[in-house]
Backbone as a chain_set.jsonl record, in Angstrom:
{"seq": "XXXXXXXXXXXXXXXXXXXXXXXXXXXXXXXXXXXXXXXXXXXXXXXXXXXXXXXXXXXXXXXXXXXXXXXXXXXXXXXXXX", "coords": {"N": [[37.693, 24.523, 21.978], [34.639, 24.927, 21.262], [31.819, 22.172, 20.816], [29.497, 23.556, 18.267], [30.717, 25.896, 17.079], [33.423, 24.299, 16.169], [31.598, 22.678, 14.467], [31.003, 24.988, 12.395], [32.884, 25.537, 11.669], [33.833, 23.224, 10.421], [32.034, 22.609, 8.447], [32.527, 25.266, 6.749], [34.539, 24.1, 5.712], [34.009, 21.752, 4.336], [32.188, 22.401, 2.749], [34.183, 24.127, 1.046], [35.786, 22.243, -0.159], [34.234, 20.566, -1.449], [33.388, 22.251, -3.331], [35.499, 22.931, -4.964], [36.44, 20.028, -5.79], [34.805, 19.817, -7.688], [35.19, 21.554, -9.121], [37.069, 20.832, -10.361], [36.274, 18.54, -12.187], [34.997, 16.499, -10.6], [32.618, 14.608, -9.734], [30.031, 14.996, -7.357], [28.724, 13.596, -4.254], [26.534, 13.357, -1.673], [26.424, 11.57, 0.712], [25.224, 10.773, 3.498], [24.118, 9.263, 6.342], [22.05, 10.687, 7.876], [20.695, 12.529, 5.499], [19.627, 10.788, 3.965], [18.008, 8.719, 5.537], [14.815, 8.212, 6.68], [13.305, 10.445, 9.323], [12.834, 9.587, 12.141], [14.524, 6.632, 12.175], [17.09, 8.128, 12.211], [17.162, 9.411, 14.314], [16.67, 7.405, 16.384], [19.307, 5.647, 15.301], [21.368, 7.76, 16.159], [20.653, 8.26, 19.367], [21.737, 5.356, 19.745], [24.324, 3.281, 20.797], [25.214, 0.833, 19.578], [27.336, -1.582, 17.859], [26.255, -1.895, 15.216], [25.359, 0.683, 14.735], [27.012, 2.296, 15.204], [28.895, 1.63, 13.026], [26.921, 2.608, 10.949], [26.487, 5.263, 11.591], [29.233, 6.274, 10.891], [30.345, 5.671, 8.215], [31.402, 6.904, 5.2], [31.075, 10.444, 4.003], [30.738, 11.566, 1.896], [30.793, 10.968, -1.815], [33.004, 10.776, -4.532], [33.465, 11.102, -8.048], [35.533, 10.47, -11.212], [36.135, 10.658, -14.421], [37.12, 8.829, -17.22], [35.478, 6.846, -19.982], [37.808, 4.303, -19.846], [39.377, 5.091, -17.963], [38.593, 5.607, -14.115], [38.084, 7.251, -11.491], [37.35, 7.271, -7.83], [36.904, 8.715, -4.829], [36.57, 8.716, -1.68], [35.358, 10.236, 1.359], [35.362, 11.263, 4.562], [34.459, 13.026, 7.305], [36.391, 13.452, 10.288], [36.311, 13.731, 13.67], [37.544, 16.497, 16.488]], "CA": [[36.731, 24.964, 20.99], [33.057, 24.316, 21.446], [30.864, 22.107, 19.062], [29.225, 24.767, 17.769], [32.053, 26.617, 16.498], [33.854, 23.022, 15.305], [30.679, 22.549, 12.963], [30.922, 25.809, 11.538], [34.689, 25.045, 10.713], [33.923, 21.652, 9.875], [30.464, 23.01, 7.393], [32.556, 25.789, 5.992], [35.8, 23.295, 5.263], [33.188, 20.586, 3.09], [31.939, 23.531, 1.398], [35.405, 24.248, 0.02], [36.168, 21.075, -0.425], [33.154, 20.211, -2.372], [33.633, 23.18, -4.686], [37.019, 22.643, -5.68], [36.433, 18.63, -6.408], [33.657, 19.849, -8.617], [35.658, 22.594, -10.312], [38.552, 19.767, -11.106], [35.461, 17.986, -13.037], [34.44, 15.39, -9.865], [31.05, 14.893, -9.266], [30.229, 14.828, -5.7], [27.907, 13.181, -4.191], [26.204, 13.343, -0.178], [25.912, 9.461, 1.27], [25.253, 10.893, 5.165], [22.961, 8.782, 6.696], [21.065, 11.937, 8.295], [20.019, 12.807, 4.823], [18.813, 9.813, 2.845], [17.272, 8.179, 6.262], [13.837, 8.618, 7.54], [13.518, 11.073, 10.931], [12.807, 8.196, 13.259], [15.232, 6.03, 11.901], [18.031, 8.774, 12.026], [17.244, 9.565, 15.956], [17.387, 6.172, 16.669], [20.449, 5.675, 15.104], [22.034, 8.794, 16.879], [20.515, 7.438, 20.722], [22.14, 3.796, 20.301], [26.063, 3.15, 21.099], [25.951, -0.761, 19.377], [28.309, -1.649, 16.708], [25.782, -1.084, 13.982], [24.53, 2.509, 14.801], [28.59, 3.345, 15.422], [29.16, 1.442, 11.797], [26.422, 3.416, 9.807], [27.028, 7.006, 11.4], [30.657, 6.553, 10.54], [30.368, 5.541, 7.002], [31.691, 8.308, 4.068], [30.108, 11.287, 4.334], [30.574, 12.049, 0.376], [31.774, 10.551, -2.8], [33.337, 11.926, -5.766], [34.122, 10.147, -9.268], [35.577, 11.741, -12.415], [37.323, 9.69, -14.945], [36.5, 8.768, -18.876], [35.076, 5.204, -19.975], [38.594, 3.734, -19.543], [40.11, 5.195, -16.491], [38.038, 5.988, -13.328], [39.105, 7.417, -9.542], [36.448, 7.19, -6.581], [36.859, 9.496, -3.901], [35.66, 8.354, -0.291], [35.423, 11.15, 2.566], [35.14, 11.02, 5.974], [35.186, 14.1, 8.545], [36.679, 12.917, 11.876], [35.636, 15.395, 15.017], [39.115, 16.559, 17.078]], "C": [[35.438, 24.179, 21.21], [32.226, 23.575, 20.054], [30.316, 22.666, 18.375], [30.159, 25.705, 16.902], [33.17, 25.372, 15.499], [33.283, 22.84, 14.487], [30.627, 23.908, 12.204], [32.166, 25.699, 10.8], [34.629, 24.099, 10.236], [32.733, 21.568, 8.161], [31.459, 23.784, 6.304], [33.79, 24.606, 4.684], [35.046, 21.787, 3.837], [32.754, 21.623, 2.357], [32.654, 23.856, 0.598], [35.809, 23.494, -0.452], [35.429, 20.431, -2.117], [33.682, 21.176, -3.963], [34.537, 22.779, -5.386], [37.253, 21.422, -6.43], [35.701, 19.236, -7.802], [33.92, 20.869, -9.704], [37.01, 21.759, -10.884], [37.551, 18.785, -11.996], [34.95, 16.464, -12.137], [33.202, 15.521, -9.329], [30.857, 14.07, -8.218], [28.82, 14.225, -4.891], [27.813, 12.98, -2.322], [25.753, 12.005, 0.067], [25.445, 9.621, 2.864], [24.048, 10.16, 5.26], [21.478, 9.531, 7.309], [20.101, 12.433, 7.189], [19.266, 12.235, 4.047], [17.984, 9.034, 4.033], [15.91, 8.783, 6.718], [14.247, 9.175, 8.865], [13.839, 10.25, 12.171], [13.868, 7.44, 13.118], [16.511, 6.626, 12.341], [17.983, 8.729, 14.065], [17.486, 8.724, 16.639], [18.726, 5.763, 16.857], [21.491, 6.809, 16.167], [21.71, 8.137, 18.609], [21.778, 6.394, 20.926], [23.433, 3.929, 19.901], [26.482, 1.272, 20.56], [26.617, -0.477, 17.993], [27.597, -1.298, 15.255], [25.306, 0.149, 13.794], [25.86, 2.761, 14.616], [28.671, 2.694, 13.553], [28.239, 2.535, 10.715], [26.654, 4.938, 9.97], [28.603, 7.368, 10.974], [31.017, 6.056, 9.478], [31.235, 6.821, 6.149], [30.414, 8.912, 4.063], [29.655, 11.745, 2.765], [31.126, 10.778, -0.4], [31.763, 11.023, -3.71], [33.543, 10.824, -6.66], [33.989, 11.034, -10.561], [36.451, 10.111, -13.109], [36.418, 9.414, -16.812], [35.795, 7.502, -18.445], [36.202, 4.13, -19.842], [39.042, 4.286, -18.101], [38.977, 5.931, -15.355], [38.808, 6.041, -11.984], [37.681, 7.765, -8.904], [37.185, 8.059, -5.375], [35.808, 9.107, -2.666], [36.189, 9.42, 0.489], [34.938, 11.049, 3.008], [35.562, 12.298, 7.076], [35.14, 13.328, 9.873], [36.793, 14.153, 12.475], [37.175, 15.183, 15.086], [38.692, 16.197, 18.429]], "O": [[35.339, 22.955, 21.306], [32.032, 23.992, 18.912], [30.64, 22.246, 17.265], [29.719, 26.061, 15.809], [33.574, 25.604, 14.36], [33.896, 22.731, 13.425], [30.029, 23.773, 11.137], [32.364, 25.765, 9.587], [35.501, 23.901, 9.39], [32.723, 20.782, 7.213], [31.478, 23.343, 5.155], [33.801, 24.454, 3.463], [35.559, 21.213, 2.876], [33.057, 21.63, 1.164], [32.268, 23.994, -0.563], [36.422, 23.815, -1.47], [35.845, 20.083, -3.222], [34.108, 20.872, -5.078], [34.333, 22.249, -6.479], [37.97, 21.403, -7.431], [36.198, 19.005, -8.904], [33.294, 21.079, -10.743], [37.778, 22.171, -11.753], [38.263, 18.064, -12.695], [34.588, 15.468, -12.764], [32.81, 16.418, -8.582], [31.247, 12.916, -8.038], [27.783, 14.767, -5.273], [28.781, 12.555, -1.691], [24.745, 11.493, -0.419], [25.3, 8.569, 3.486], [23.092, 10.302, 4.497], [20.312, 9.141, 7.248], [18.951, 12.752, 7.491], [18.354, 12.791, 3.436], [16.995, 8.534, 3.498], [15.957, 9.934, 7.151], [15.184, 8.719, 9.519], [14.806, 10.271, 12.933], [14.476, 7.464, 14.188], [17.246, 5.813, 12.901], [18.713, 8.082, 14.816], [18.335, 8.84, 17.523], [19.302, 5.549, 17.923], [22.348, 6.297, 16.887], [22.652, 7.497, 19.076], [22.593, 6.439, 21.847], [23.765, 4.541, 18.886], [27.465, 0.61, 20.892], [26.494, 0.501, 17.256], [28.128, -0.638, 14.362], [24.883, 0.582, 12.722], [26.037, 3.588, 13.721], [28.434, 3.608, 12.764], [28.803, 3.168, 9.822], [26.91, 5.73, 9.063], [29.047, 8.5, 10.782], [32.228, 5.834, 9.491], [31.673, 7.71, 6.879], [29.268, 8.463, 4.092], [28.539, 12.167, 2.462], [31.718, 9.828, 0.111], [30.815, 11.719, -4.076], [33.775, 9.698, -6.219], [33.126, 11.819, -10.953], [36.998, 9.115, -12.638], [35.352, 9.847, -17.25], [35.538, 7.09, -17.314], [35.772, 2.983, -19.717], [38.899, 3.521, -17.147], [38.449, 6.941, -15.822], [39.695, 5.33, -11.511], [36.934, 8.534, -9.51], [38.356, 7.715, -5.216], [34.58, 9.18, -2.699], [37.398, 9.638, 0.406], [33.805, 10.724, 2.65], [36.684, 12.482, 7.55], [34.183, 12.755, 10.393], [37.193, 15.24, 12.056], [37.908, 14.425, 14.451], [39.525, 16.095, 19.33]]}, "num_chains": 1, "name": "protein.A"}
């Protein structure tokens, strides 16, 4: 399977994902470094193979949290390629 075709399975699969957290009452939240980083910064990052470029592109891609004022649950996700 070609990358191309993996990110469309991989795009539609967080889309469902997302929904469903958010219809169980978890509010979801995007942490990707692609989207909260400056352009430059991001390309950078993507170029360089040292331990901190591999640490920040492989962070959680989302997080979720639902819970009252006594009990709370955190949700960390991470898509790993095949």
């Amino acid at each position: 399977m070609g990358f191309y075709r993996r990110r469309q399975l991989h795009d539609s699969f967080e889309n469902r994902v997302y929904a469903e957290l958010e219809r169980e009452g978890f509010g979801v939240r995007d942490l990707t470094y692609h989207t909260h980083l400056d352009a430059e910064i991001v390309a950078r990052l993507q170029r360089v193979r040292t331990p901190t470029a591999l640490l920040v592109r492989t962070r959680a891609v989302a997080i979720g949290t639902i819970g009252t004022t006594r009990v709370r649950a955190v949700l960390r996700s991470r898509a790993l390629g095949c």
